[in-house]
N, C-alpha and C positions, 0 to 999 in steps of 0.2 A: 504494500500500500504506500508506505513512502517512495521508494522506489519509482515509483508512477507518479508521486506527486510530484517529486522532483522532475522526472523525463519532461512532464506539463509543464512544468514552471520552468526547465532550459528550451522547449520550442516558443513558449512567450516571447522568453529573454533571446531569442535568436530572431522572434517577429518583429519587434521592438527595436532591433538594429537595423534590420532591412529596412523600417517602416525611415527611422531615420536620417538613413542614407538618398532614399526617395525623396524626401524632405528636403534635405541640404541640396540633392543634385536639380531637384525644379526650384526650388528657392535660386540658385546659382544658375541656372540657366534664364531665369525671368530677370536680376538684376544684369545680366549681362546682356539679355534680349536691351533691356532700356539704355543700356551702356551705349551700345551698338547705335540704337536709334537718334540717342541725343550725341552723337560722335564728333559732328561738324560745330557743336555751341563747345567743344571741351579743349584745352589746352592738350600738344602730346604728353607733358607733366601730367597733367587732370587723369585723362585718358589712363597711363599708368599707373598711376595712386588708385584709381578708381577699380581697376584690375584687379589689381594685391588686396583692395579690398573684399571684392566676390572669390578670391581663391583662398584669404583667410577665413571668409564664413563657410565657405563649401568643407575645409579642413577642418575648421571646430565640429561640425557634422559628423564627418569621417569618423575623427578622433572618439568623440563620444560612441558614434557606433560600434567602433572597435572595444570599445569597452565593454559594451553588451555583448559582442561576440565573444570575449571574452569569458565574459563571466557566464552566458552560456553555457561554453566551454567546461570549467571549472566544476558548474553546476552536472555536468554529463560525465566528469573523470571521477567525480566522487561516488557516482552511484558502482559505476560499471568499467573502473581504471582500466586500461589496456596501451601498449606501447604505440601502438600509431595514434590515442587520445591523447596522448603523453605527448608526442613527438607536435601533434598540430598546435598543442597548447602552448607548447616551447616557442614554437612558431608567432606565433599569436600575440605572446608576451613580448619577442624580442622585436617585432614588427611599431606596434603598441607603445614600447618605449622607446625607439627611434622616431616614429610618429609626432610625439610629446617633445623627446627632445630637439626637434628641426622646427615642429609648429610655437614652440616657446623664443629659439631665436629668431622665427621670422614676427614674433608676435612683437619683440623687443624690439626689433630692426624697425617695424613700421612705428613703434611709439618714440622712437628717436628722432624718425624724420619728418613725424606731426614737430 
């Protein structure tokens, strides 16, 4: 019975990141649809900035999905560990903290050149 609550509760946690992703990537394609359209009122500076800006919100997106796939993840080695659960998770996590640590310098980089 646990066993089962949990498999439900890692396929949520696996909904919930897709759902995210879908989220971030029309969120990110609609400020860019407008990017595009108002392109000729916008400095190439504007233009640029404006860019880094839609590929940092698409990234926070990402970032937080991965975390649900993660924990997902987590949620699925506890019940029923096995080495390739093991190996994807590793996967996952090393992915996840690389993620974190590029989306954190570029989060710094754009707050230095406001």
């Amino acid at each position: 019975m646990i066993a089962e609550f949990v498999r439900s509760l890692q396929e949520a946690t696996e909904f919930l990141g897709a759902v995210l992703i879908g989220f971030g990537v029309l969120l990110a394609f609609c400020l860019l649809l407008r990017l595009l359209l108002t392109a000729r009122e916008k400095t190439a500076r504007e233009m640029h900035q404006a860019y880094q800006e839609v590929r940092l919100k698409l990234s926070r997106y990402l970032a937080l999905a991965l975390e649900f796939q993660l924990a997902a993840d987590l949620l699925g080695t506890s019940v029923n560990p096995s080495w390739d659960q093991l190996g994807r998770l590793g996967v996952i996590a090393t992915l996840r903290t690389s993620l974190n640590y590029f989306l954190a310098r570029e989060f710094d980089e754009a707050e230095r050149a406001r």
